[in-house]
N, C-alpha and C positions, 0 to 999 in steps of 0.2 A: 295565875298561881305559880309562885315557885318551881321551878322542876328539880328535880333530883340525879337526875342522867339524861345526857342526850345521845343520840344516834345517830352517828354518820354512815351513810351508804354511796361510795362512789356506784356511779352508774356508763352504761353506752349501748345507744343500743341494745338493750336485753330486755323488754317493757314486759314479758311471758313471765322470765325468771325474778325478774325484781317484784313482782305482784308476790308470786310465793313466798319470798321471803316476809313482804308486808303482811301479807296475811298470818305468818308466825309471828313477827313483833305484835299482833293484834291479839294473841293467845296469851300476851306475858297475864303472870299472876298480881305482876305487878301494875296498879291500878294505872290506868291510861292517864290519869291528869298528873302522874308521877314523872312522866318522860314524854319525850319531845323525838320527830323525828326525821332528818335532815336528808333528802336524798340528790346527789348530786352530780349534776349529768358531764362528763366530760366534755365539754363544749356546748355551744348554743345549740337547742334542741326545742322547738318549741310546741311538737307534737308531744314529747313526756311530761313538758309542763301540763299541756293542756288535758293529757289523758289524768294524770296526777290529781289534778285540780276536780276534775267531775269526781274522782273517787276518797275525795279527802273528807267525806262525809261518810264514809263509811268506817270511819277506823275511832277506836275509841284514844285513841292519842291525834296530838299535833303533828301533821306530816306539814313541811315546807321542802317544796320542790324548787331545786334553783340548779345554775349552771356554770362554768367560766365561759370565759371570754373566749378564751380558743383553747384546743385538743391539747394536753398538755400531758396528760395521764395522770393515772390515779391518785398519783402524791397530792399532785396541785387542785385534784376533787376534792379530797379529805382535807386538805389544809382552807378550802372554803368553806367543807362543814363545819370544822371544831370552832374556825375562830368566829363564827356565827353560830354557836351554839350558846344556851341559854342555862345550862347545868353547867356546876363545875367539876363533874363526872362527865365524860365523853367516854361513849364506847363503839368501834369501831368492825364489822361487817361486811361483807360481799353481797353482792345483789343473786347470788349464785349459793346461799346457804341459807340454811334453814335455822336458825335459833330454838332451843328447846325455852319451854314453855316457861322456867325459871332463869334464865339468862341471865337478864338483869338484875332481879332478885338477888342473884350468887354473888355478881360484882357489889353491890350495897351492902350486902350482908357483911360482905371485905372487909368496904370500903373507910368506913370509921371515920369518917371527914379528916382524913391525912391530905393536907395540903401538895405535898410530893411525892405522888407514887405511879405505881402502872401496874396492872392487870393483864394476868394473859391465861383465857380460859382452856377449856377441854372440847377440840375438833376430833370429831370422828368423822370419818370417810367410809362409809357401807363399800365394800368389795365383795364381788362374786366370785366363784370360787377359783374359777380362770381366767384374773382378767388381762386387761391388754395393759402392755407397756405403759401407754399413759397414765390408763388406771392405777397403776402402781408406783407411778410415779407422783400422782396425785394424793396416793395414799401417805405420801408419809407426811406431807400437812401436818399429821396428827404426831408425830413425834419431835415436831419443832418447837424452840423452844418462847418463840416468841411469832405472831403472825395477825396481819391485820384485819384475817377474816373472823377473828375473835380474843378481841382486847380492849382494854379500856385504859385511858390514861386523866390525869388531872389536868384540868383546863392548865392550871399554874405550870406543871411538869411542862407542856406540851411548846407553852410561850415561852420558858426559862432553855428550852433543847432547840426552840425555833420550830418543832414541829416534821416536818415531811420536807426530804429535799426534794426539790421538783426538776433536778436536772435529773432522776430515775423515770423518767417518759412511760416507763412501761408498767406494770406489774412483778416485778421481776428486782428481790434485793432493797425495796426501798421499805419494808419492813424491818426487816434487820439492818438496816441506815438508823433507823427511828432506836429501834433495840440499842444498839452500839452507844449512840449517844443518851439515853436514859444511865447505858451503865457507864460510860466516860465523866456523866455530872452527879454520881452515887446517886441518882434517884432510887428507890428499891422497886422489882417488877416483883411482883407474889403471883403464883402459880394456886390458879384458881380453879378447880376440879370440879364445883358445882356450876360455873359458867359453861354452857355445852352448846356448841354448833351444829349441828349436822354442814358436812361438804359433801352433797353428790358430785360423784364423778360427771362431768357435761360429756357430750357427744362429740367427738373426735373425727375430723375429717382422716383419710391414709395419707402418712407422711408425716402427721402433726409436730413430730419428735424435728423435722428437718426446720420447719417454722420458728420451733423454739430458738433455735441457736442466735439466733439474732442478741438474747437478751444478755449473751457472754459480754457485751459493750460493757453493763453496768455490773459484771463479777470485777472490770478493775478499777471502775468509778469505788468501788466501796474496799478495795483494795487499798488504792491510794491513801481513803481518806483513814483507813482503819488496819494496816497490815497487820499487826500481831491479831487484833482479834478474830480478822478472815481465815487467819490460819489455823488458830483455835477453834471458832466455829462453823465456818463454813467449810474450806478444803485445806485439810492436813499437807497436801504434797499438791506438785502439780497434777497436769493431766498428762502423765507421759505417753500411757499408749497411743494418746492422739496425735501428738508429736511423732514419735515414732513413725506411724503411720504415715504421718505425711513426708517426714524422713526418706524414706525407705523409698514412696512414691517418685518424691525427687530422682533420689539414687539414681532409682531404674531406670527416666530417662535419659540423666545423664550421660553414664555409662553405655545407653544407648544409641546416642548422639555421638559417643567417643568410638563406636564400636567394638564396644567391649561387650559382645552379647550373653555370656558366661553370666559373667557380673550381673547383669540387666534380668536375666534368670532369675538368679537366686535374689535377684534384690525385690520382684514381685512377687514371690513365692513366700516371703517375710512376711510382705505388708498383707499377702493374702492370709497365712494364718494369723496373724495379728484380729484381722479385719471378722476372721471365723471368730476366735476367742472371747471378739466383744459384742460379738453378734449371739452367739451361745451363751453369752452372762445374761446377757438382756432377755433371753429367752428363756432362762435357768427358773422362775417362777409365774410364769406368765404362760397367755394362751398359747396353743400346736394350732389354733386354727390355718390351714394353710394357706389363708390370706394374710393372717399374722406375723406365720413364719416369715413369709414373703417379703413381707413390710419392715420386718425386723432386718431381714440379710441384706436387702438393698438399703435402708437409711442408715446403716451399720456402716457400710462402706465411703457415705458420703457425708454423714456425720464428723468425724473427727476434720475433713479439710473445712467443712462449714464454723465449728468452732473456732478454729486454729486460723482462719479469717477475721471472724467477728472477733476476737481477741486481739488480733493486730489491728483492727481497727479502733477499738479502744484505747492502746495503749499510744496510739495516733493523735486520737481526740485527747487524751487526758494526762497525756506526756507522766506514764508510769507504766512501767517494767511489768510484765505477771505473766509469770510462767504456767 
């Protein structure tokens, strides 16, 4: 039977959180022989096929579990689901969120068989009342304006943009890659308010924030390919305080090395209020737990050289400037 939308799910290792999510695409309103639904494991995985496969009879839709070839990241998952999907509606999920019960519904209801278009529905992220850095950081999901844990694009859209670059390895900007070019080929994205995700916040190891930095590689990958619009929508200015900071850092050895110890003083004494100032914004709404705080004043401190690395090392790889 014809489908009317399909669903792509990149996957890795999560088989707990990906169940949850299946289990809400099994809740839609939308009758199960209407949608189709693609889960895709970042590399060869042959235990989530086979657990997949025992539970594919549980679900009142078509689940196809499949895989690439090697670990490529999420882009090159999703670029296997869509172009093996079997609707020319694709809509696009985390194995890490939950889908309201009307999901897909919202996007159809849209959708109006417009050949060229894209969808980007309503993520909410539950927060407690105090919560951690990440959490808050996870929270603003919900005020982006494009993201591919709840969206939908036209088969036609997705082949005519080429889809998902897969040089974004990570999680991290290859969303807003996909956004960029929708809006560089006039596709229209419509903002879709009855489309509703749930994103829980996942469980954070301490330090997680130091982890991240890694992903500054692909803030100049999409720089490169996109600078007026990075500047528009993702970062207005650079990241001076993190320059700075590393600035200052320099300095002080310098100066210390020269035997200038005055100098070498005031020059740590900078990078230490600096290093307060960014450590107190980050804690400006967020937990006092004093494990927290803790967590905050030391990856504060060690944050901005971690950046201001992973940024020289993209601009390494990708022979492009970004401040």
């Amino acid at each position: 039977m014809h489908k009317k939308i399909s669903v792509v799910i990149p996957t890795y290792n999560r088989l707990n959180l990906l169940f949850n999510c299946l289990d809400a695409l099994n809740k839609q309103t939308l009758p199960g022989c209407d949608f189709e639904v693609i889960v895709v494991n970042d590399g060869p995985d042959n235990e989530m096929i086979e657990s997949l496969s025992r539970q594919k009879n549980n679900y009142r839709f078509q689940l196809f579990p499949r895989y690439t070839a090697e670990k490529k990241g999420p882009a090159a998952a999703r670029n296997l689901g869509w172009l093996t999907a079997s609707a020319p509606l694709v809509a696009f999920t985390d194995d890490d969120c939950l889908p309201h019960t009307d999901w897909l519904k919202g996007f159809l209801d849209q959708h109006h068989s417009r050949e060229l278009a894209a969808y980007s529905g309503k993520t909410v992220v539950p927060l407690y009342s105090h919560p951690t850095d990440f959490a808050l950081n996870t929270s603003r999901l919900s005020e982006a304006d494009f993201i591919t844990a709840n969206c939908a694009c036209t088969k036609a859209a997705l082949f005519k943009t080429g889809g998902f670059d897969e040089r974004f390895a990570m999680a991290w900007r290859e969303d807003s890659d996909l956004e960029f070019k929708l809006m560089q080929a006039s596709i229209p994205i419509f903002r879709n308010e009855a489309a509703v995700v749930v994103h829980p916040v996942r469980e954070a190891s301490w330090g997680v924030s130091l982890k991240e930095q890694c992903k500054g590689i692909y803030d100049v990958l999409l720089f490169k390919k996109y600078p007026e619009l990075y500047r528009q929508k993702i970062q207005r200015s650079p990241i001076w305080t993190y320059y700075l900071i590393v600035v200052f850092a320099l300095l002080s050895l310098y100066t210390l090395f020269l035997g200038y110890h005055r100098a070498s003083k005031w020059s740590v004494l900078v990078m230490l209020f600096l290093i307060t100032c960014f450590a107190l914004k980050r804690l400006q709404k967020t937990s006092r737990s004093a494990v927290h705080v803790a967590e905050m004043l030391i990856t504060s401190a060690i944050i901005p050289f971690l950046s201001v690395y992973f940024r020289i090392c993209g601009v390494i790889r990708y022979k492009k400037l970004l401040f």
